[in-house]
N, C-alpha and C positions, 0 to 999 in steps of 0.2 A: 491444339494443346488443351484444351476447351473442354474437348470431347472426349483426350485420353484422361484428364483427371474426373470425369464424371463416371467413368468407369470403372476407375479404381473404385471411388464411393462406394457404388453399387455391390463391388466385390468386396467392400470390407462390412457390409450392413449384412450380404448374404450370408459372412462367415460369421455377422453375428449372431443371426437368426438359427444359423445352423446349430452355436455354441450354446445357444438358449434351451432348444431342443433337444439337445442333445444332454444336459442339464438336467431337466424336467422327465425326461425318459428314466435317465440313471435313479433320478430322485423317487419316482412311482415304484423303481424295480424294487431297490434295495427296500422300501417300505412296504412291497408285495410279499417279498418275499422275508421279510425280518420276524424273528419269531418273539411271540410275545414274551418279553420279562417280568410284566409288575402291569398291575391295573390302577389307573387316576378316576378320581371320581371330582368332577365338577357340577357344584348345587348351584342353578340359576335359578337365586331364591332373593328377587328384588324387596318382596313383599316381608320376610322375614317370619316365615309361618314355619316351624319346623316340625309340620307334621311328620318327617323322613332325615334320615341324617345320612351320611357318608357311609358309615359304616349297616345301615340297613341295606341302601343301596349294591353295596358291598356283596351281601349276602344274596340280593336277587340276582345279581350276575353269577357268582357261585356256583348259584342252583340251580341253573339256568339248562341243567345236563348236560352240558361239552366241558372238554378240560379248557380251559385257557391258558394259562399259564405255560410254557412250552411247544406250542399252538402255533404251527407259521401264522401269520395277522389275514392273509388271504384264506386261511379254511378256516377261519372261526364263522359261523354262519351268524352275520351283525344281526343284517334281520332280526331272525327270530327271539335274538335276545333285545331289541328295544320294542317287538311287539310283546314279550312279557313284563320287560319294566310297566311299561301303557296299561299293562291291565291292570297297576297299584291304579286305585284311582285317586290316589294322592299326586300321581304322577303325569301334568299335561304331556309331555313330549320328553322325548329320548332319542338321542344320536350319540353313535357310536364310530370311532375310528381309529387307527392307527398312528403314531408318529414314527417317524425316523433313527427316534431312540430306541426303537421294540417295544413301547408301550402302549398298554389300549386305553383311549381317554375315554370316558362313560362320562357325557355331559347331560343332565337330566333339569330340565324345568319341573316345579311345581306348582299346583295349583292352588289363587288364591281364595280362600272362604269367605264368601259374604255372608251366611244367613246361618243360624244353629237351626238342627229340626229337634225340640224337646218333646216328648212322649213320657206318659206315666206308663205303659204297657209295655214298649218295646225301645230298642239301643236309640239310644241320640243317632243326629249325621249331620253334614254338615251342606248347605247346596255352595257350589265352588262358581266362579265368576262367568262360568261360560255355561253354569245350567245343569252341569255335572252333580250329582248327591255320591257323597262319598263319605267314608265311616271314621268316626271319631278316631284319636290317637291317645295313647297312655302319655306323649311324650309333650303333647305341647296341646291347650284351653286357647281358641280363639274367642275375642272377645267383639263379637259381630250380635247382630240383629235375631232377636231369639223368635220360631214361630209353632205355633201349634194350630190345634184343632183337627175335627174330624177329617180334613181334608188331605191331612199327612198321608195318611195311608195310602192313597192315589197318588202324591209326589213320589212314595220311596217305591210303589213299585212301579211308574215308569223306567225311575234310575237315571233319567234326565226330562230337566225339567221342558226341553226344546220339543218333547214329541207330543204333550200334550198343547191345546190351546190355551187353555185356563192355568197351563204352568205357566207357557210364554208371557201371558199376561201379567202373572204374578213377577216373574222375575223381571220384568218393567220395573213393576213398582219395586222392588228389591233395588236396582239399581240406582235408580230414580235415588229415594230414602239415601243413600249413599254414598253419590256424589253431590250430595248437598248438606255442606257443612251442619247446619241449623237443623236440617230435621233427622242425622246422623245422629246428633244430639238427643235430640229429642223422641224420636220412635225407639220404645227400649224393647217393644213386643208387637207381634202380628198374630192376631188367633184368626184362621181361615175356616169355616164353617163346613160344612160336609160338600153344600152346595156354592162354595164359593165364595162366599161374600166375609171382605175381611173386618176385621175389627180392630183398632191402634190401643196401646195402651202405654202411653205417654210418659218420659223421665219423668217432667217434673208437674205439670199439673195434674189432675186428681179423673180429669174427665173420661171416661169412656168413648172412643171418637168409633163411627158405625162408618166408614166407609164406602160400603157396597164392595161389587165388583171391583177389581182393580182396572176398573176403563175409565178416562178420561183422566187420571190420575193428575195430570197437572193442575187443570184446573180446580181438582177437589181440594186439594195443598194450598191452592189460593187464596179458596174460603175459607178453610182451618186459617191460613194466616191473620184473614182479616180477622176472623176471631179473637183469635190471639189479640191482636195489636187493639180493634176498639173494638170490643166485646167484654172481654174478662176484668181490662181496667177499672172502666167504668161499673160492671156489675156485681167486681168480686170473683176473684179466681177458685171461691170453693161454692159459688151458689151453683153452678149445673153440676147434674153428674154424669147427664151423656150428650153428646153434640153427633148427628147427626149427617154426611155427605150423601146421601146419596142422589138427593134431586135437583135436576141442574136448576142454577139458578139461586139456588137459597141454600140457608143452614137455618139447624131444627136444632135449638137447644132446651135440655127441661132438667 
């Protein structure tokens, strides 16, 4: 008796698995073959940058050259429309799919700005969190870490800051500066020199701070701290006018 209800079991788990399947089949077909009626556009924009809104997005699908709208969901070619979202370079990542109702969901992330590039000669841009430099918007002013100097022009035409070495570097200290409350605060400017070597130009004290290279960066943040904390008390926060990182071990104030 044992034996016969353990085989029932088995026969009603198989007709489940069958129903399940059978389920998930119907569900892929009718969404294979459903034609599109209306496009959704979802902004995964935790950071709240809007360099991009719904309705731009809107338009790069658009124009994307396929019709969509009327479109079974299986011949609209995804691909090629979330590799042209990806070339906004506003835009980290883009997935594209179908629902059940005939609708195309266009879910797009964007990218956050850590750093402005200002230029008296040529367009601002911004470098975005992952090294990307990507171009101002009419629509929306981030208010992040401003940087200049002769060394721009080598940032904007790599177009990411990852393939050079002395970018990777820089974007260290970029991030560094950023995820630290206090000197988030505090660093309002970075002028970066033809060859490299950067310069702070500080919210609220007056000093000129000569960094160097952007190497060893934590530790040079240590002695600016000690600085700060018994240095300028004691001396007077407007007697220097430039303070000095770059040789380990010391700071050079005058």
């Amino acid at each position: 008796m044992k034996w016969k209800l353990n085989i029932r079991n088995e026969i009603k788990v198989a007709a489940a698995l069958v129903g399940i399947s059978f389920l998930i089949a119907f569900g892929e077909r009718k969404q294979g073959g459903s034609v599109c009626n209306n496009i959704l556009v979802e902004m995964d924009n935790i950071n709240e940058n809007h360099f991009l809104d719904e309705s731009d997005v809107m338009k790069l699908v658009e124009n994307s050259g396929q019709t969509i709208k009327g479109t079974g969901i299986d011949r609209i070619k995804l691909k090629a429309i979330e590799t042209k979202l990806k070339f906004d370079k506003h835009i980290q990542d883009a997935q594209l799919f179908g629902d059940l109702k005939g609708n195309l969901i266009v879910n797009v992330e964007l990218r956050r700005p850590l750093a402005r590039i200002v230029q008296q000669d040529a367009p601002d841009a911004y470098i975005a969190e992952d090294g990307v430099i990507m171009p101002v918007s009419e629509k929306y002013t981030a208010r992040v870490l401003l940087l200049s100097g002769g060394f721009m022009k080598k940032l904007l035409e790599s177009e990411d800051l990852n393939k050079i070495e002395e970018g990777q570097q820089l974007l260290e200290m970029i991030r560094f500066v950023n995820e630290d409350k206090f000197w988030k605060a505090q660093v309002a400017q970075m002028d970066v020199s033809a060859d490299g070597r950067v310069t702070i130009y500080p919210q609220v004290t007056d000093q000129r701070v000569e960094f160097g290279k952007p190497v060893d960066i934590e530790n040079k943040f240590k002695k600016l701290m000690i600085f700060y904390k018994k240095i300028l008390p004691t001396r007077g926060w407007t007697k220097y006018e430039r303070v000095n990182l770059e040789y380990e071990g010391q700071v050079i104030a005058e």
